[in-house]
Every structure is written in C-alpha cells, then in structure tokens.
N, C-alpha and C positions, 0 to 999 in steps of 0.2 A: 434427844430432842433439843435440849439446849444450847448445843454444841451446833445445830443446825440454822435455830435461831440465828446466832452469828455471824454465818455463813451467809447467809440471806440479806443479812441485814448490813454489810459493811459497803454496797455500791461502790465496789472496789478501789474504794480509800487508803491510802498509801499502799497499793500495790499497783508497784512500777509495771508496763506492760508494753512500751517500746521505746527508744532510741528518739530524738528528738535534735536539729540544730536550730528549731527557729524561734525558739521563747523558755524562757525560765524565768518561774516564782519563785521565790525564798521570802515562804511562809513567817519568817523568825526576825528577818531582816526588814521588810517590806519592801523586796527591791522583784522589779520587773521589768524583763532585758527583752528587747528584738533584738535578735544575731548581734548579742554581743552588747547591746546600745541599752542603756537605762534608759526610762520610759520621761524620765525629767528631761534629760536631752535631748529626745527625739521631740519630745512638746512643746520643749522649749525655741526649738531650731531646724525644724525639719517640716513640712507640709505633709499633709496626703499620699500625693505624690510622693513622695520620697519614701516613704514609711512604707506602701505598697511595692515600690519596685526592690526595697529592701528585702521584703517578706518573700517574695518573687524568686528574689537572683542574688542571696545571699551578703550582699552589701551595698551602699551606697551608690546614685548614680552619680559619673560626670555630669558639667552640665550638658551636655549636648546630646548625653542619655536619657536625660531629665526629659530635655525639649521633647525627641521622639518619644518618649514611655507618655506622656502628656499628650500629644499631636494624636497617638494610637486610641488613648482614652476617650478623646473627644470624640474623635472618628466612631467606635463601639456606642454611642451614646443612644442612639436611637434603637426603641423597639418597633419589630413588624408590625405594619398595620394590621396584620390579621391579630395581633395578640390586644393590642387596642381594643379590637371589634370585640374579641373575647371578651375582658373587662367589664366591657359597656354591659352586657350580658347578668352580670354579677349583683344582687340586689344591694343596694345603698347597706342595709344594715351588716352584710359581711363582715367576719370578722377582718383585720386589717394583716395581720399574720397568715390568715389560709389563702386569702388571695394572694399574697406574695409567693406564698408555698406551691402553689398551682400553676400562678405565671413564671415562673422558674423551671418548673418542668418543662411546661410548654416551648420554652427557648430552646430545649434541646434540640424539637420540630424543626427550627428555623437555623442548626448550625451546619455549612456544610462541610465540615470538618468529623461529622460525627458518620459514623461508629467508630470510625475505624482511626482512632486519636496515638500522633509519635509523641513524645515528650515536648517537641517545640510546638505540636499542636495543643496539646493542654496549657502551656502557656498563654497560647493565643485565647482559647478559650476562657482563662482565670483572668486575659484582660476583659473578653467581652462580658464577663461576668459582673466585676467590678463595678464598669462602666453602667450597666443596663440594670442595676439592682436599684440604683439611686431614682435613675429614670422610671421604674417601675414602681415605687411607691409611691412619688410625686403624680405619676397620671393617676393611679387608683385614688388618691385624696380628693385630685380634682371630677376625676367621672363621678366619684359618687356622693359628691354635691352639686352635681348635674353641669358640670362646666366641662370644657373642651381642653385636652392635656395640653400643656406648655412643652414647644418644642426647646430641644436644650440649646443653649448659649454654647456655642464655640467658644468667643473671646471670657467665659468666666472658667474659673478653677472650680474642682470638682466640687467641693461646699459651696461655695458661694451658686453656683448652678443647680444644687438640690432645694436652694431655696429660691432661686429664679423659678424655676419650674413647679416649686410649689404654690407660690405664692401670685407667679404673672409680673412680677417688678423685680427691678434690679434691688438687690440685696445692702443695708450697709457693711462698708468694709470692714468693721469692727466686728460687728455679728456674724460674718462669713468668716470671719479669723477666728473667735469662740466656739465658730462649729468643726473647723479644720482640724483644732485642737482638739476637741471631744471625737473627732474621727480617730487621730494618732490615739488615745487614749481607748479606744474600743476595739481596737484594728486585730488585735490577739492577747489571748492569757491562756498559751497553754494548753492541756488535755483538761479543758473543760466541757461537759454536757452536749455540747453541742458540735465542737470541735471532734471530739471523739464518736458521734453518732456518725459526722462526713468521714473517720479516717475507717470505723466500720465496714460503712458502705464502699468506703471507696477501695478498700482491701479486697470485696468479691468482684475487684474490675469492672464496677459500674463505671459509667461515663461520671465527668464531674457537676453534672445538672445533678441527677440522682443523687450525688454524694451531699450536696449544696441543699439541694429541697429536705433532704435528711435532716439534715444542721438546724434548716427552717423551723421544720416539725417541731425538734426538739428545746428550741430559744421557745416556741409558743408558747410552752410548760413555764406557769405561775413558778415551780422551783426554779428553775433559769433564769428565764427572760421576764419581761415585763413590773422588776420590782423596782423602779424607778417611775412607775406608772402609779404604785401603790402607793410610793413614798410623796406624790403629789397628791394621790386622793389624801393621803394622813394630813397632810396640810391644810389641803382647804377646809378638810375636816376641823383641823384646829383653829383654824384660821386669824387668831393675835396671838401677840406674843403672853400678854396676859393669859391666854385658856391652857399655855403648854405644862405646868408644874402639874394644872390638877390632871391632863389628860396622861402625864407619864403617869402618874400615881394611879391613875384609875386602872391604864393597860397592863401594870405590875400585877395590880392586886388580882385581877381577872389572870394573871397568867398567858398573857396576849405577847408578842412580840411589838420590838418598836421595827418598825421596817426600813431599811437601810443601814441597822448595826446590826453586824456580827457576819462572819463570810468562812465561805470551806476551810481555807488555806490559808488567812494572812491571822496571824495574832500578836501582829499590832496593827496600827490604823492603814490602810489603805494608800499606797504614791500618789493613787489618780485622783483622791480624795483631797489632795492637797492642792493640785493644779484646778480642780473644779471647784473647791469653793472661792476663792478669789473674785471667779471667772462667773461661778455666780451673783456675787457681791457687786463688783462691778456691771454686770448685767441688770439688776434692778437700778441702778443709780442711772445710767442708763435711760430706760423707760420711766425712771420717776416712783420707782415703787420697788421699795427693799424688805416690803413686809415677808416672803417667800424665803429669802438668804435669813431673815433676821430671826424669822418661825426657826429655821433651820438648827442655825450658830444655837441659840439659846438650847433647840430640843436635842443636839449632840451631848450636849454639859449637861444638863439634868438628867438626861437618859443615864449618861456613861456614871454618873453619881450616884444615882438610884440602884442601880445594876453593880455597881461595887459594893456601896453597901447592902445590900441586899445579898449579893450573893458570894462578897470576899472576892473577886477577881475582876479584870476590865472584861471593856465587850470595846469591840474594834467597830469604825465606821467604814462604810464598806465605797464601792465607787455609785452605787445608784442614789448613793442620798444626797449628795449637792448636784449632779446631772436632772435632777425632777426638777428644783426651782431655777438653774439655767435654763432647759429645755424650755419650760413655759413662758419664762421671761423672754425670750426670744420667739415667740408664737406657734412653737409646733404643736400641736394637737396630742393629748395627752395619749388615745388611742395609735401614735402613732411613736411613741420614746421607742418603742420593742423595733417595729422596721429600720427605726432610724440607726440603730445598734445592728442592723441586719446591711446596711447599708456600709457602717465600716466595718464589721468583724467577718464580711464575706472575703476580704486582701489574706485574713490570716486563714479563713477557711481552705480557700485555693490551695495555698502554699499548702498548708498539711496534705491535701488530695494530692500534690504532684509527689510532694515530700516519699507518702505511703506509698503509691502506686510504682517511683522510679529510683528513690533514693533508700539504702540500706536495707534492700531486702533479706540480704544476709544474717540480720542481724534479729529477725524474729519470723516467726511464721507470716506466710503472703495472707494467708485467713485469716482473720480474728472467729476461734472457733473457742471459747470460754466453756466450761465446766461447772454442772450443778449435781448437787447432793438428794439423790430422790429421797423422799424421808415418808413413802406409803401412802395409801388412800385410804377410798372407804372400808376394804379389806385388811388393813393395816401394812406392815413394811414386803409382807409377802407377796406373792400374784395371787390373781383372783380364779375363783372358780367363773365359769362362766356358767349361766343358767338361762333356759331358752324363757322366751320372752311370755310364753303361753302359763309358765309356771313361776313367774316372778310376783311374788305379794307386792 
C-alpha cells in the first residue's frame, strides 16, 4: 500500500514523457529558453509579436515577416457577433475563467477551417487563436459591467490594444510596453499543468479550440493559475509595510504559505521575477504609489529569512509575486491576473498543439494513454462477488 501511495502521489514529477523544441527550464540554473532564446533577451528585445511567431515557426521573424504575422493578427481580432450575443447572456457574477473556457469553445463554431484542419491550417488557426483570446476577455470585463465591447484598434500592438479594448482609451505607451513585457514573460514554460492538459487533448486529434479550452480548464485550478491573484489579496491584506514582520511571523507559525514563494521546478529565484519587479517598482512611481512594490521588496526578505531560519534551506520567489502589484498598478482587475496569463500563454499553447499533433510523432506514442496501479476496493485487492440487490444488507 505504500508503495502505492507513491505512485499516486508523484503527478508525474520528473518523469520525462515526450520530446520537446519549443522551451526549456533549468530548475538549478534559473534559466528559461524559447527555441533556443533566454527569456532576458527575448524581454529585453523582442515584442509579442515576435515571441509568438517565434513559438509558431521555430525562430525569429524578418522584418517583413514581422509586418504580415502582425497585419494577420490584427485582421483575427474580432469576435462573431453571435459569440458577443452569447456573452451578453452570461450573469455579471460569472467566474472570469469559465467564460473564457466557454467562449473558446464556441470559436470553434465560427472556424471554417474546421474539422477538417492540414498543418498550415492549425497555424492559421493558432493565429486566430492568439488574436481573439485578448479580444475575448476585454469584451467579457466590459459586458459585464454593462458596457458595450470595445472594437479593437488596428493601428495599436497587441498589449497596448488589450488595454484599448479594455479600458475604451488609448493606452500609455510606457504601460502598454510593461504589459508587452509581461506577455513575452508568460507566453510559455514548458510541460506545465496546463500546457500538458492542451498537448493531452490534443494527442486524441481534437481540434486546437478543444485542446486550448483544455489548457483553460486547467490554468482555472487555484494550483496553477490564479496565484498572482492571491498574492495581491496577501497585500491588501497586509497593507503597510509596517504590518509585513508580524504577518510573516504569524503565517509561519500557523503553518500557512506566503504566496508567491516557492515554485515546481526552479530552486533558485525565478528569471521573470527579476524583469517584474523593477517593472513593478517603476510602475507604482508612476501612478504616485509604491506602497504594493515596497509591501512586496520588504515581504520577499523577511519571508525568505524567516523560511531559512526556520527551516535550514532558501524558498525561491516565484513569477506571480511582483506580476500581482504590477498588474494592479496598471489597473487590471484582480479577478482578471488568470485571463490575462491566458492571453499570453495561449502563443505557447498553440505551438505545443501543432508541436504534438505534426511534429515527432515518432518519437513517442500518438495517445497519451498513462497507467495506474489498482490497489482494491471495498472487497479488497481481489474481484467481488456479486450479490443481487434483494439480498444485500
């Protein structure tokens, strides 16, 4: 039974289970590559755009790949009006994740490229994907505070358009560059939770909506997604920098987590954790208010202090904990950190689905068909007798 126990309980942590060219972590190092690219240099130098058609078409565009991959996006941007109408449909308190999960699906309805998808058709697809993900959050925030969706901006780039459309005003250019950056920084990491739910799905030849709403499902999951969401409720919760010694000390003692340190895979601190808090920092100077970056700075240090001495070894900062007081200093809606992550990390979803679906078949089963240990029921590890229902105490 013990033996089962473990079995059960490893959610198949370091076991490798297929082939991969479009990212790698190195957990030891803290380093995180798109095809080849650290993630420093692609945030440092590279847009959206670029980073997508990367993940796409396995390297870098010219420019004049750039223009059209860019010109294609803009064009994908709009959702059907029927899928609008649907929205409208959907009660204000929805969560913000199951409508995204829903109207996803529903895109499928409207591709007419589907069922029947060549490999240059799933591309076409993983742009209109790209494109209409951003567009689909932004209407759902506005329908259901009873406003009318913002039609997207041709002339802006794709962040800077996800906050047109959210917001109904043109964006600053500083803050649509903060967010460009946090897209490149989201865009992929790997066989993670949700990554691997699309390459699942997308192994039994579902379409890439299916494989994509998959991905959704599983970012909703509190283990996944949404702890950037948390690590801003921790905040407001603390809310001075004076309240953070005794709240680390309190969450210790209780045996609670601080939320935003400590991650699957990296044990040391986080790359994107490096590019985000700056970007936070400079973000509240900004808006006039650096209490959020300064909670922050302060509760990484006492946490990771606390957490040594306490338990002999570091605890690493992970990427959701300076993206919480970015995010809000730039006005997204807390309820909304998890889409917004659904917004870049669908560039790296894609890629995985075309990846599984036409690239290196060869090199593991077309199924993901996994194996468990039956370990008996209420009869124990044997079969049961079967006893008719009229004589069952």
């Amino acid at each position: 039974m013990d033996d089962c126990k473990i079995i059960l309980n490893t959610g198949l942590r370091g076991v490798k289970i297929a082939q991969t060219r479009i990212s790698d972590v190195d957990g030891n190092a803290g380093w995180l590559i798109y095809r080849g690219y650290l993630i420093q240099e692609l945030a440092s130098r590279a847009t959206f755009e670029e980073v997508a058609y990367l993940l796409l078409f396995e390297r870098l565009p010219s420019k004049s790949e750039l223009e059209n991959f860019t010109a294609e996006l803009v064009r994908e941007r709009e959702i059907p009006p029927e899928l609008i109408a649907a929205l409208q449909t959907r009660p204000a308190s929805a969560m913000a994740m199951d409508v995204l999960q829903a109207a996803i699906s529903m895109l499928a309805n409207h591709d007419p490229e589907l069922p029947h998808v060549s490999q240059d058709g799933s591309v076409r697809t993983a742009i209109r994907l790209i494109a209409k993900t951003a567009t689909l959050v932004a209407a759902w925030h506005r329908i259901r505070r009873g406003l009318d969706p913002v039609s997207p901006n041709p002339l802006l780039y794709h962040a800077a358009n996800f906050l047109y459309m959210l917001n109904n005003e043109a964006p600053d250019s500083e803050i649509a560059h903060f967010l460009d950056v946090c897209l490149v920084l989201h865009a992929e990491h790997s066989f993670n939770a949700s990554t691997f739910a699309a390459r699942e799905v997308a192994s039994t030849k579902a379409h890439m909506y299916a494989a994509v709403s998959a991905a959704i499902g599983s970012l909703s999951g509190e283990l996944h997604g949404g702890a950037n969401a948390r690590v801003m409720d921790m905040l407001l919760k603390i809310g001075t920098t004076e309240a953070v010694e005794s709240y680390v000390q309190t969450e210790f003692a209780a045996g609670r987590k601080i939320m935003g340190l400590g991650h699957a895979v990296y044990n040391v601190d986080d790359p994107r954790a490096f590019i985000l808090a700056p970007m936070s920092k400079a973000m509240g100077e900004k808006i006039g208010d650096t209490r959020w970056y300064d909670i922050s700075r302060l509760l990484e240090n006492r946490a990771k202090a606390a957490f040594n001495q306490q338990k002999g070894m570091d605890i690493v900062v992970n990427v959701d904990f300076y993206s919480a007081s970015l995010y809000y200093a730039m006005g997204i809606p807390i309820d909304l950190f998890t889409p917004v992550f659904a917004v870049s990390r669908v560039a790296g979803w894609v890629a995985h689905v075309i990846e599984e679906q036409y690239a290196g078949a060869s090199a593991k089963p077309v199924l993901y068909r996994p194996e468990s240990e039956y370990v008996g029921d209420y009869c124990g590890p044997e079969t049961c007798s079967f006893t008719p229902i009229e004589t069952r105490s």
